[in-house]
mmCIF file as gemmi writes it, N, C-alpha and C atoms, coordinates in Angstrom:
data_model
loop_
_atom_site.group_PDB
_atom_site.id
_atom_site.type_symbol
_atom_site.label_atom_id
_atom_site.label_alt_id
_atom_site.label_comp_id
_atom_site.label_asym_id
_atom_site.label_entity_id
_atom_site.label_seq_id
_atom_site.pdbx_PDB_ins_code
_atom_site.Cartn_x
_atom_site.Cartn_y
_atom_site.Cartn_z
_atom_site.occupancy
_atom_site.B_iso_or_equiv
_atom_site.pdbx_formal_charge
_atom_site.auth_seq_id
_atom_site.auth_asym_id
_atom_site.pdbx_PDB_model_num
ATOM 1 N N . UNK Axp A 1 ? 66.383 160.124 76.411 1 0 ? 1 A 1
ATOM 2 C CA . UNK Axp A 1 ? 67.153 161.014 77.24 1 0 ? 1 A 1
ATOM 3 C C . UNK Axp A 1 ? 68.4 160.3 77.77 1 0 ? 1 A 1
ATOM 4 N N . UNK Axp A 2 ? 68.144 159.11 78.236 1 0 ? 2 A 1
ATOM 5 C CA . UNK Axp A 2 ? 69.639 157.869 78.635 1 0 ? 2 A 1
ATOM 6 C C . UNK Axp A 2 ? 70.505 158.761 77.765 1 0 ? 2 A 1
ATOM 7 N N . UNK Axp A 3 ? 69.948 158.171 76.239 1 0 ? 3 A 1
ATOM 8 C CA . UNK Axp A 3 ? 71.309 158.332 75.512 1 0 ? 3 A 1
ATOM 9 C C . UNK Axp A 3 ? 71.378 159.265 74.916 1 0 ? 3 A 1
ATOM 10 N N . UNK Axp A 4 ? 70.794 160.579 74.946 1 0 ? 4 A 1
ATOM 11 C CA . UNK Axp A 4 ? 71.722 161.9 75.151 1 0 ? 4 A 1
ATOM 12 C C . UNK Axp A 4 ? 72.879 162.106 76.285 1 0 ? 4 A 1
ATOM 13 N N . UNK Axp A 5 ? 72.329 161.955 77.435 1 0 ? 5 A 1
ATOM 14 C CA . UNK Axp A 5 ? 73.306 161.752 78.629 1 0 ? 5 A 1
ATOM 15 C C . UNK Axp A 5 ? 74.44 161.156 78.483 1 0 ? 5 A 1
ATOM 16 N N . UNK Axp A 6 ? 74.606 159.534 78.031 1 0 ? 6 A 1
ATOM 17 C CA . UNK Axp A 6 ? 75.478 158.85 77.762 1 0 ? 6 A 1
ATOM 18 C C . UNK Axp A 6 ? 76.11 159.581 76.722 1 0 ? 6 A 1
ATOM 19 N N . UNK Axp A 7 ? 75.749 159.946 75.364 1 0 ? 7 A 1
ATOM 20 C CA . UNK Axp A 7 ? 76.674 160.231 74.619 1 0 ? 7 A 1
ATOM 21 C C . UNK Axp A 7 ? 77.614 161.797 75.112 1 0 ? 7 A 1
ATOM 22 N N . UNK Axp A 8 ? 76.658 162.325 76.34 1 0 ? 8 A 1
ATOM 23 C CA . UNK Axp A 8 ? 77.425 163.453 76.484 1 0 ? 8 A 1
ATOM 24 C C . UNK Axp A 8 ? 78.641 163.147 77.495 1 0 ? 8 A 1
ATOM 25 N N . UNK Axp A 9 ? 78.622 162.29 78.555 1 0 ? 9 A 1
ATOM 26 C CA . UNK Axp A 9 ? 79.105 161.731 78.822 1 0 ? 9 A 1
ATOM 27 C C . UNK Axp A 9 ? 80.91 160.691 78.49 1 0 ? 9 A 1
ATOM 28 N N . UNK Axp A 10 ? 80.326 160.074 77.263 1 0 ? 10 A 1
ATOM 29 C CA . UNK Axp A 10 ? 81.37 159.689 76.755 1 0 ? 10 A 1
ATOM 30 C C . UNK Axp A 10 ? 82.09 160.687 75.477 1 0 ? 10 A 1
ATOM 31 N N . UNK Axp A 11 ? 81.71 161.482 75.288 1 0 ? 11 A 1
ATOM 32 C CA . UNK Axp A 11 ? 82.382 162.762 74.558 1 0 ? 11 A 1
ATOM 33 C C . UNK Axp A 11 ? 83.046 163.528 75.514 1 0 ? 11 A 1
ATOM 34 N N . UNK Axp A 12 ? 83.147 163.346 76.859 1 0 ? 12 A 1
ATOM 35 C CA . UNK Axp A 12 ? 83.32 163.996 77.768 1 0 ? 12 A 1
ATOM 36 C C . UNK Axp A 12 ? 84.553 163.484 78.47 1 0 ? 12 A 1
ATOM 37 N N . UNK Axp A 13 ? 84.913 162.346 77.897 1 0 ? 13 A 1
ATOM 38 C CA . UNK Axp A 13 ? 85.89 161.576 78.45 1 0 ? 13 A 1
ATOM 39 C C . UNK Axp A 13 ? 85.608 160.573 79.733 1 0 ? 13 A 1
ATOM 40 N N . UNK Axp A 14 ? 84.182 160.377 79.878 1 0 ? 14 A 1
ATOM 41 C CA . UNK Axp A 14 ? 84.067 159.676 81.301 1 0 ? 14 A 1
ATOM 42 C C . UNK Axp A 14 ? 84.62 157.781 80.874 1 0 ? 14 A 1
ATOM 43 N N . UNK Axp A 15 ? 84.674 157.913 79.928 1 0 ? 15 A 1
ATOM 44 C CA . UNK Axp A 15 ? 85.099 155.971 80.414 1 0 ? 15 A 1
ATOM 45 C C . UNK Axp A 15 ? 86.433 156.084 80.691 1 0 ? 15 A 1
ATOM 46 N N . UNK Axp A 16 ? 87.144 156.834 80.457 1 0 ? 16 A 1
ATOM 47 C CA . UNK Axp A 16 ? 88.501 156.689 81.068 1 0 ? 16 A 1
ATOM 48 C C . UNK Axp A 16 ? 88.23 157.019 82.714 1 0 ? 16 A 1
ATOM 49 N N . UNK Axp A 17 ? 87.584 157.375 83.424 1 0 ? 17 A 1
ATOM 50 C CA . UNK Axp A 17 ? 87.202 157.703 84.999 1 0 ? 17 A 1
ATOM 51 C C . UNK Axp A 17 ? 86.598 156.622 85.552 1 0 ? 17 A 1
ATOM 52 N N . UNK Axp A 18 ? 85.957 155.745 84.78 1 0 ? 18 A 1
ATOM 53 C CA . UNK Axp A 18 ? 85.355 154.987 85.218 1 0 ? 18 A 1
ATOM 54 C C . UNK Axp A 18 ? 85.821 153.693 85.545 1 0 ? 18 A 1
ATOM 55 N N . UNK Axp A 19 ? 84.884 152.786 86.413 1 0 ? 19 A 1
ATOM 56 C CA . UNK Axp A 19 ? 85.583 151.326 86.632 1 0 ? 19 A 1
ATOM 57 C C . UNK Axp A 19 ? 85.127 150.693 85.429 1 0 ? 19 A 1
ATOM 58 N N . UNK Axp A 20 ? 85.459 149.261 85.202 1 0 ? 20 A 1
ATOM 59 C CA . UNK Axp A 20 ? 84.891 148.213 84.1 1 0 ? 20 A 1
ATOM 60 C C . UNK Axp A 20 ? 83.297 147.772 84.274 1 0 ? 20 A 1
ATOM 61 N N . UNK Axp A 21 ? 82.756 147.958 85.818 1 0 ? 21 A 1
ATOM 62 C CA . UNK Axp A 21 ? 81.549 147.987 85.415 1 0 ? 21 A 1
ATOM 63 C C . UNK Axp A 21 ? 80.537 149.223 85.579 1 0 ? 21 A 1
ATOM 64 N N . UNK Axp A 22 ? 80.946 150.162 85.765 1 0 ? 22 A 1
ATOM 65 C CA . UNK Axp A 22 ? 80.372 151.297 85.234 1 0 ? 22 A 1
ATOM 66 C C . UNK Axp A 22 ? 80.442 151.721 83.936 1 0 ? 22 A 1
ATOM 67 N N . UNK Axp A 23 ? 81.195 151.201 82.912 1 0 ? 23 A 1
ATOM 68 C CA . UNK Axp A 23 ? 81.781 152.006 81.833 1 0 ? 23 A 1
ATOM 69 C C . UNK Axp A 23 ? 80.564 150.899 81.3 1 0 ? 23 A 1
ATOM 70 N N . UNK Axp A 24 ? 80.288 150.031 81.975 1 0 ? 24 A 1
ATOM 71 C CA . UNK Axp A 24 ? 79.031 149.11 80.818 1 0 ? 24 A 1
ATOM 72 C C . UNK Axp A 24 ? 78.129 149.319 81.09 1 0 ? 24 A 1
ATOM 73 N N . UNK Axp A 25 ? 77.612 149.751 82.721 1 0 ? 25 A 1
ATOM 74 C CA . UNK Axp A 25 ? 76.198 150.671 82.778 1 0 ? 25 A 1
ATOM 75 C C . UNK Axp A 25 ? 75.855 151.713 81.705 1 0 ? 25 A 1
ATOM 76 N N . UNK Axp A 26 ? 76.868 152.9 81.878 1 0 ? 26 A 1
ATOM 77 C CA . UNK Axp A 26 ? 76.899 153.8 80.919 1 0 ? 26 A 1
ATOM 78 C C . UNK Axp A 26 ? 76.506 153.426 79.389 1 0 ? 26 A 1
ATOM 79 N N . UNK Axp A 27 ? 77.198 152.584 79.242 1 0 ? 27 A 1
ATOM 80 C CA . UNK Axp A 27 ? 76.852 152.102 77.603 1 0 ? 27 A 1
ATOM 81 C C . UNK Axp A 27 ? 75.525 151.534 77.428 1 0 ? 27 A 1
ATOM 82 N N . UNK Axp A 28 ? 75.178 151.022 78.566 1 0 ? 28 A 1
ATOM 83 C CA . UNK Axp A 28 ? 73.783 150.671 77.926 1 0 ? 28 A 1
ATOM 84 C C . UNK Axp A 28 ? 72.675 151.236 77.456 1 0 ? 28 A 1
ATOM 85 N N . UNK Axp A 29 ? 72.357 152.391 76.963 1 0 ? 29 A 1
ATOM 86 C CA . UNK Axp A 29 ? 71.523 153.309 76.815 1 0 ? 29 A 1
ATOM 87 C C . UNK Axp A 29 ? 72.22 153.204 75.225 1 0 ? 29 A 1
ATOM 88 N N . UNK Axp A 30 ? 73.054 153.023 74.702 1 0 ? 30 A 1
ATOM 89 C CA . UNK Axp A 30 ? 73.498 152.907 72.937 1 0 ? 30 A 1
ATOM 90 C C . UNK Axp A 30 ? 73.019 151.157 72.688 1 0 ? 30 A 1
ATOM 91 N N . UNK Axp A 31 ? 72.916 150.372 73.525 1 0 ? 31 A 1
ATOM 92 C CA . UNK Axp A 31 ? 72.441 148.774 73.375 1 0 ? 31 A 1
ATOM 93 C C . UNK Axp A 31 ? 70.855 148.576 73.458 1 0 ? 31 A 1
ATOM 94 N N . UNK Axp A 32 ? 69.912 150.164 73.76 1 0 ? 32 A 1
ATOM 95 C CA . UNK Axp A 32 ? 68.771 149.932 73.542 1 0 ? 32 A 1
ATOM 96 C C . UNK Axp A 32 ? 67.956 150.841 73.306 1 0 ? 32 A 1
ATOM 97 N N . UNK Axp A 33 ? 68.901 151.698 72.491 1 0 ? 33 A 1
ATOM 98 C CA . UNK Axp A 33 ? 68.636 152.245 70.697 1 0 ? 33 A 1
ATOM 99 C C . UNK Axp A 33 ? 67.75 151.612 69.541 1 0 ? 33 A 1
ATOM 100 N N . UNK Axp A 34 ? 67.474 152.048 69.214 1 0 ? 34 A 1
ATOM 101 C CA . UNK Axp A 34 ? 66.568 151.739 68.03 1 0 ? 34 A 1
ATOM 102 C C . UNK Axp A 34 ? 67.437 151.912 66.4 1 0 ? 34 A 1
ATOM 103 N N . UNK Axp A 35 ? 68.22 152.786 67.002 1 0 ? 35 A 1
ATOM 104 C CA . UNK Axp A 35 ? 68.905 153.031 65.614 1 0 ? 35 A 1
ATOM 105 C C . UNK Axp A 35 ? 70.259 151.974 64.952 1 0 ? 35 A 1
ATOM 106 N N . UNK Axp A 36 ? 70.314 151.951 63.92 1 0 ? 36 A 1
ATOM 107 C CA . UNK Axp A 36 ? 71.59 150.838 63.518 1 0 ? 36 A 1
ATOM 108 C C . UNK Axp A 36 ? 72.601 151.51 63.852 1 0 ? 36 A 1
ATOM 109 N N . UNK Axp A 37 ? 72.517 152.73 63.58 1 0 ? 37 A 1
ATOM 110 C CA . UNK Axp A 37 ? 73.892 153.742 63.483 1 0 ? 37 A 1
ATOM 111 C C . UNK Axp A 37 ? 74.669 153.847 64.854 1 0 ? 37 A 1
ATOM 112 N N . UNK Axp A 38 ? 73.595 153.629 66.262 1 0 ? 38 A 1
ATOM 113 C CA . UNK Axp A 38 ? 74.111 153.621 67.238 1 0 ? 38 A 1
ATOM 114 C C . UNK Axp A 38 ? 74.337 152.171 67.735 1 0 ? 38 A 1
ATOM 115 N N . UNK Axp A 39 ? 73.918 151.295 67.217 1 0 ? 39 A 1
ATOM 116 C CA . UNK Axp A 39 ? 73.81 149.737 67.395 1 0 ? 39 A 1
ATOM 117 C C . UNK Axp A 39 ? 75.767 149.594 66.95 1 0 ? 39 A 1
ATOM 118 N N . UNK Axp A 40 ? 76.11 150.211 66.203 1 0 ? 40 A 1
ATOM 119 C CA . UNK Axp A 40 ? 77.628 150.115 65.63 1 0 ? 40 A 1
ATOM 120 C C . UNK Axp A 40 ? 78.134 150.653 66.408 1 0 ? 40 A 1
ATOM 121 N N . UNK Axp A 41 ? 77.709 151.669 66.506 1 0 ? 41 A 1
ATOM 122 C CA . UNK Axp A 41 ? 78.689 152.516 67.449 1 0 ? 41 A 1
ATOM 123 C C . UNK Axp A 41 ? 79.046 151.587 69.201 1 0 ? 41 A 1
ATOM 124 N N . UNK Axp A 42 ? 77.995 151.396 69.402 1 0 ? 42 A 1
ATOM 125 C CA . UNK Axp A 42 ? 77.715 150.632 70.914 1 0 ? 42 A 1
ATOM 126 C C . UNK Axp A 42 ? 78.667 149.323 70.251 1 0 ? 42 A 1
ATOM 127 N N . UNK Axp A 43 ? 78.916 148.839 69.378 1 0 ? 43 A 1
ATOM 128 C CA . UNK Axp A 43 ? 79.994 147.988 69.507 1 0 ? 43 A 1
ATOM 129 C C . UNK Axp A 43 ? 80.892 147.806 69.665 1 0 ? 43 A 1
ATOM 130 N N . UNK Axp A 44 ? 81.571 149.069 69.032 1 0 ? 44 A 1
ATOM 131 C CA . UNK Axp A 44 ? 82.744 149.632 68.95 1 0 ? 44 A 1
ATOM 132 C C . UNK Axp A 44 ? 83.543 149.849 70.491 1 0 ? 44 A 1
ATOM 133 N N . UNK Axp A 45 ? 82.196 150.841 71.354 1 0 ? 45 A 1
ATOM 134 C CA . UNK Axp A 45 ? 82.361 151.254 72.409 1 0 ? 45 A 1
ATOM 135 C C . UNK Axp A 45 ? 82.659 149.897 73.459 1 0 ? 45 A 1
ATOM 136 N N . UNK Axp A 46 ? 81.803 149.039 73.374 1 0 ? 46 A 1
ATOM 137 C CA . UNK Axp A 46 ? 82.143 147.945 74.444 1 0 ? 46 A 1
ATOM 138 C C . UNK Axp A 46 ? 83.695 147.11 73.822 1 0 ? 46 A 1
ATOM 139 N N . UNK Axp A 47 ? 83.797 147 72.619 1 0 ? 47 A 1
ATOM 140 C CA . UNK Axp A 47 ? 84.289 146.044 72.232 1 0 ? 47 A 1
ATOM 141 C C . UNK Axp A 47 ? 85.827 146.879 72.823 1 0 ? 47 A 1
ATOM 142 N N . UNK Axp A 48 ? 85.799 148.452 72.832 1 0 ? 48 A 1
ATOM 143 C CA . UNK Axp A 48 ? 87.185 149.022 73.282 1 0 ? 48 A 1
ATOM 144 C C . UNK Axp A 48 ? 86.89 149.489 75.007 1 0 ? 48 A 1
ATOM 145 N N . UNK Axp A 49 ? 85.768 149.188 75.269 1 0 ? 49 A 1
ATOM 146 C CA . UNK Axp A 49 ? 85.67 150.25 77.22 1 0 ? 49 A 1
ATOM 147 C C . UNK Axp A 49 ? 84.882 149.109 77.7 1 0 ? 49 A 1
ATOM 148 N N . UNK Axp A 50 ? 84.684 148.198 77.69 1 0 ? 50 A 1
ATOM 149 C CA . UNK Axp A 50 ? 83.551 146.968 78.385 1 0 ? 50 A 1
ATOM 150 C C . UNK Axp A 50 ? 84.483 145.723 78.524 1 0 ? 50 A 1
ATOM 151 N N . UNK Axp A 51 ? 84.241 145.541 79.34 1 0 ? 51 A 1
ATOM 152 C CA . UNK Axp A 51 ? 84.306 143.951 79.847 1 0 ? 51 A 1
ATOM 153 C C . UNK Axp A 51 ? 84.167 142.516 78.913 1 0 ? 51 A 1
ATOM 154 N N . UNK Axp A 52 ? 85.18 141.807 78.328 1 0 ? 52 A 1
ATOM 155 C CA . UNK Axp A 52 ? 84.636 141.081 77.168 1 0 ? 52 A 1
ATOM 156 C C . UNK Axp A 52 ? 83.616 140.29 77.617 1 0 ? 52 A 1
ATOM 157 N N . UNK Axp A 53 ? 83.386 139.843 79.309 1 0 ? 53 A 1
ATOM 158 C CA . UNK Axp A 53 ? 81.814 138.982 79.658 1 0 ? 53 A 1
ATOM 159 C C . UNK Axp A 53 ? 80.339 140.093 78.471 1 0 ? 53 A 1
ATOM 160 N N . UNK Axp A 54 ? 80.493 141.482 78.989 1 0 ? 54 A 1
ATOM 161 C CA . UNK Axp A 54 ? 79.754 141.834 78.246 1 0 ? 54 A 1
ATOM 162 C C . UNK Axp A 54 ? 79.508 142.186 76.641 1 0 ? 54 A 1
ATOM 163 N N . UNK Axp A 55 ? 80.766 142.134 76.116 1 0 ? 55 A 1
ATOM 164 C CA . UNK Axp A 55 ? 80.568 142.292 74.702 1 0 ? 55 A 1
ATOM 165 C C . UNK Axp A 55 ? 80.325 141.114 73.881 1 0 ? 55 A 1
């Protein structure tokens, strides 16, 4: 459920609203996925809306 939320969320435009460490709360629900497909995606996402401490 996290990461339904999250992805609705960031389809929604919230990391642009957000601070640098909220935008990595948010993401964490794609960092503990099971799936590869979202394991990429969650890279993508920090590597462009996260904090480089966290990526």
């Amino acid at each position: 459920m996290a990461l339904a939320l999250a992805q609705e969320a960031v389809a929604a435009g919230a990391l642009k609203q957000l601070t640098a460490d909220q935008r990595s709360f948010l993401l964490l629900p794609y960092m503990h996925s099971e799936s590869k497909v979202i394991h990429t995606l969650a890279e993508q996402l920090y590597r462009e809306h996260a904090p480089d401490s966290n990526y």
